[in-house]
C-alpha positions, 0 to 999 in steps of 0.5 A: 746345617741341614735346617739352614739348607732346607731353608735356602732351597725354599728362598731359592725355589721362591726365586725360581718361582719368580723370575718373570714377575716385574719388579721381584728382588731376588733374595738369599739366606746369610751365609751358614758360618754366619748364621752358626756364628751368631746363634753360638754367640748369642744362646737362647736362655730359659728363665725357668728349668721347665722352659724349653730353649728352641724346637726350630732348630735355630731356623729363627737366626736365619735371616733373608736378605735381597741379592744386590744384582742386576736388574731387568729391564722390568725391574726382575732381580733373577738370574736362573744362572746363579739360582743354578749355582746357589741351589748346587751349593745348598745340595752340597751343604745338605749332603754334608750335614746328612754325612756328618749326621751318618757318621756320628750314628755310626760312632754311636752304634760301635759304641753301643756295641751294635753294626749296621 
């Protein structure tokens, strides 16, 4: 989760970046649920027990796709207001993936015995 919101706030930066080139289509990642959906469906598989199975953390799964928006008369896709709204979600989707993240570092240091 937190990969796939690294990886929205850099589409979405891009996008910002773009909003007064002509003809730029605004673009967004498939949705989380999705994304966990598919790579859960589909592991990747070694052939041999010394390959490694992924060190992208499942960014490759992402897939980017052109929001079907309105255009500008220059052909501009952007809407600053809903890059606003995509980017608080994707900070949100952050914070809880660094929560969960805190939380199971905690069960482990009770576990092991350890506090703070």
């Amino acid at each position: 989760m937190t990969a796939h919101a690294a990886e929205r706030a850099k589409v979405i930066a891009g996008n910002v970046a773009n909003a007064d080139t002509p003809g730029f289509r605004a673009r967004d990642l498939a949705p989380f649920s999705e994304t966990y959906r598919n790579a859960a469906a589909n592991p990747i598989r070694a052939t041999r027990a010394g390959h490694f199975t992924s060190s992208d953390g499942g960014a490759t799964a992402m897939r980017v796709t052109e929001d079907q928006g309105g255009r500008a008369p220059n052909g501009n896709s952007v809407s600053l207001e809903e890059e606003m709204v995509k980017n608080a979600e994707t900070k949100r989707q952050h914070d809880i993936s660094l929560a969960v993240y805190r939380s199971s570092l905690t069960m482990l240091r009770t576990a092991l015995g350890r506090r703070g």
